[in-house]
ROFI-538284 format. One line per field, with one value per atom (N, C-alpha, C): residue in one letter; x negated, y negated, z. Coordinates in steps of 0.02 Angstrom, whole numbers, padded with zeros to 5 digits. Layout:
BEGIN
residu <- (a,...)
xx <- (X,...)
yy <- (Y,...)
zz <- (Z,...)
//
This chain:
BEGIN
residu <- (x,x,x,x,x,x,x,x,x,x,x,x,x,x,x,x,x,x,x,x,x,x,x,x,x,x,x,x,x,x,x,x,x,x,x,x,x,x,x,x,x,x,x,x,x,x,x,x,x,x,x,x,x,x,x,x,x,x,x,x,x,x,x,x,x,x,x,x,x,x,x,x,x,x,x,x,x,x,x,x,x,x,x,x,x,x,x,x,x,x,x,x,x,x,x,x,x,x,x,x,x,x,x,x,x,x,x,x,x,x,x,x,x,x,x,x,x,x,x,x,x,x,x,x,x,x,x,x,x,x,x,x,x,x,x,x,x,x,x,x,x,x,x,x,x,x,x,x,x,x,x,x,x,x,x,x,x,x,x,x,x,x,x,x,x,x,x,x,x,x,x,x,x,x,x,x,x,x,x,x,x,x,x,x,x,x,x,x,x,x,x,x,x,x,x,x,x,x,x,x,x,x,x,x,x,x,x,x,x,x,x,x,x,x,x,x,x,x,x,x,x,x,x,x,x,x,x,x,x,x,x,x,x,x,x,x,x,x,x,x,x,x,x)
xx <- (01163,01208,01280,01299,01373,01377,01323,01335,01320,01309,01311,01217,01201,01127,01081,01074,01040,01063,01034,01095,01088,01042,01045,01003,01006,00997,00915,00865,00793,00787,00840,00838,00861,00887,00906,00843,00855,00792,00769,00765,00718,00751,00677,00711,00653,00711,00688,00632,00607,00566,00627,00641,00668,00655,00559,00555,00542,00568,00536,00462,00441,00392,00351,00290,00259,00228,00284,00274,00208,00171,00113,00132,00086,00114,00073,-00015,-00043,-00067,-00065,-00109,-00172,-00184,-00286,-00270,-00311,-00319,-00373,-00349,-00398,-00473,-00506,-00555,-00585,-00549,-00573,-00548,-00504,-00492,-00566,-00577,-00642,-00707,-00687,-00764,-00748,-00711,-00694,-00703,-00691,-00704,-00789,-00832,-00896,-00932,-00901,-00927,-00926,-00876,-00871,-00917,-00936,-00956,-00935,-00976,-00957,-00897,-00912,-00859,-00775,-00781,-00710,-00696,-00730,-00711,-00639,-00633,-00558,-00489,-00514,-00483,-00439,-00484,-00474,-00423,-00456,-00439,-00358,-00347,-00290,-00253,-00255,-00223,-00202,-00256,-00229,-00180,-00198,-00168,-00085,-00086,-00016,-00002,-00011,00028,00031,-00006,00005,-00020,-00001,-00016,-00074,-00131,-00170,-00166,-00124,-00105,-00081,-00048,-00028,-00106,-00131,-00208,-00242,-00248,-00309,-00271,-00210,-00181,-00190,-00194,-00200,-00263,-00221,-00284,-00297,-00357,-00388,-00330,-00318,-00281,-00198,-00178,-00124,-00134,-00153,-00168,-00187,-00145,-00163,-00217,-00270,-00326,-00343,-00280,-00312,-00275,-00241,-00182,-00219,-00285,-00314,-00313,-00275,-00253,-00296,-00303,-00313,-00272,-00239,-00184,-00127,-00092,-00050,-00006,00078,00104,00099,00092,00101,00156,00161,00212,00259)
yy <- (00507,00562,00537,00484,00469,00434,00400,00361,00379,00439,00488,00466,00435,00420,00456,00512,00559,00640,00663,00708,00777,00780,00858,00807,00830,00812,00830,00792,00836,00852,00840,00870,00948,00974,01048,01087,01139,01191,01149,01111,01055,01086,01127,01139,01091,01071,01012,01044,01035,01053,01071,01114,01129,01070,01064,01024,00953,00910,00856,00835,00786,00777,00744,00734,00690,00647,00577,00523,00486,00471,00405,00336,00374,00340,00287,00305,00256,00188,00136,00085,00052,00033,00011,-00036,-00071,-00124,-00172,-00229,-00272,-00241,-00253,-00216,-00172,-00119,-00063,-00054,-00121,-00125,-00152,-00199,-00249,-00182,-00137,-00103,-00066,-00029,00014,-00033,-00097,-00135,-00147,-00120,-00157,-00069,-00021,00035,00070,00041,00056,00025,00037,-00005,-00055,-00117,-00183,-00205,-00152,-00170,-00143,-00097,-00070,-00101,-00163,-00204,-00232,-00262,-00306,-00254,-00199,-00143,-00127,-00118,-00103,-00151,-00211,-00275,-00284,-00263,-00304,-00235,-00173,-00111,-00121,-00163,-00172,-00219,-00304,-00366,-00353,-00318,-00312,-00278,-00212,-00138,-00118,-00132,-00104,-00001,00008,00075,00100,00153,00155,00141,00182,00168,00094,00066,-00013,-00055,-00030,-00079,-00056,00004,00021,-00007,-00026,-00046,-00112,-00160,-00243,-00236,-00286,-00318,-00398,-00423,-00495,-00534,-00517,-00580,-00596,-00526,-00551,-00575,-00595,-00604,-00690,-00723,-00772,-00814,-00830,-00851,-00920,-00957,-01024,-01065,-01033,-01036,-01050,-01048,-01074,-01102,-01112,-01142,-01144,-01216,-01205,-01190,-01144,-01133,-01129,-01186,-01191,-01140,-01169,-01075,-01103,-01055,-01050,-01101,-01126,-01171,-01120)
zz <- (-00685,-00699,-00704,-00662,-00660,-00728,-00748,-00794,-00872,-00858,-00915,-00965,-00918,-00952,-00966,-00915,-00900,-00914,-00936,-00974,-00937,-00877,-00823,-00782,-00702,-00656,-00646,-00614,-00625,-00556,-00514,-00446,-00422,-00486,-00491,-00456,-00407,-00398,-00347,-00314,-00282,-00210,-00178,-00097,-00054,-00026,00036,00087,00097,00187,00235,00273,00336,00380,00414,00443,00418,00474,00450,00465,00412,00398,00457,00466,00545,00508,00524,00511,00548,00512,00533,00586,00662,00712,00732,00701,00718,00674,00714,00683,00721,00667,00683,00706,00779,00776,00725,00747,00694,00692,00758,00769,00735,00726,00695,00629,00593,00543,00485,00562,00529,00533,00556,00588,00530,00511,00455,00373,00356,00322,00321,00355,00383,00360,00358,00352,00289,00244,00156,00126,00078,00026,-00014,00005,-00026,-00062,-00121,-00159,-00146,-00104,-00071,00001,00011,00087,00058,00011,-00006,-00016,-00006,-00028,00044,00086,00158,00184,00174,00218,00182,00120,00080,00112,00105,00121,00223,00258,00326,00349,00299,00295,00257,00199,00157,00178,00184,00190,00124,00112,00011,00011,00016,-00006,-00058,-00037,-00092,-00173,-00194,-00259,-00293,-00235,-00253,-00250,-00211,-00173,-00253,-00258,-00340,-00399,-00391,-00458,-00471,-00418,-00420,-00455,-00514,-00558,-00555,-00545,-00528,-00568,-00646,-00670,-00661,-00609,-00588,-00494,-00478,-00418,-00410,-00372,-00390,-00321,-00313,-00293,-00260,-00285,-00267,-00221,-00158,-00123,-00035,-00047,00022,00046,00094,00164,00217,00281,00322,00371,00382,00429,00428,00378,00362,00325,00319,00282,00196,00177,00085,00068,00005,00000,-00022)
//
């Protein structure tokens, strides 16, 4: 808007919540990350595990596609270069 790019605001009309929202307090332990990974179906285990390990958010986790992801970075222990 300041920059004249946008030519009306799309936040017009937009009423906020009064309250605030109840933020997400818990986290899984590994445990029950692995137990919950152990209880989907096969093909949605990397799904789980990458959504507990990253923090990627559903929509980020269903959007990763194999050929951008790169695979061949296996380490024993050691950190990433």
């Amino acid at each position: 808007m300041r920059d004249r790019i946008v030519a009306a605001s799309p936040c017009v009309d937009i009423r906020l919540s009064r309250s605030p929202t109840k933020a997400v307090d818990e986290v899984l332990e590994p445990d029950q990350v692995l137990a919950l990974a152990a209880a989907v179906p096969r093909r949605y285990r990397a799904v789980v595990l990458s959504g507990a390990g990253l923090g990627l958010r559903p929509g980020e986790l269903f959007g990763l596609a194999t050929d951008r992801l790169e695979l061949t970075f296996r380490t024993s222990g050691e950190a990433f270069p």
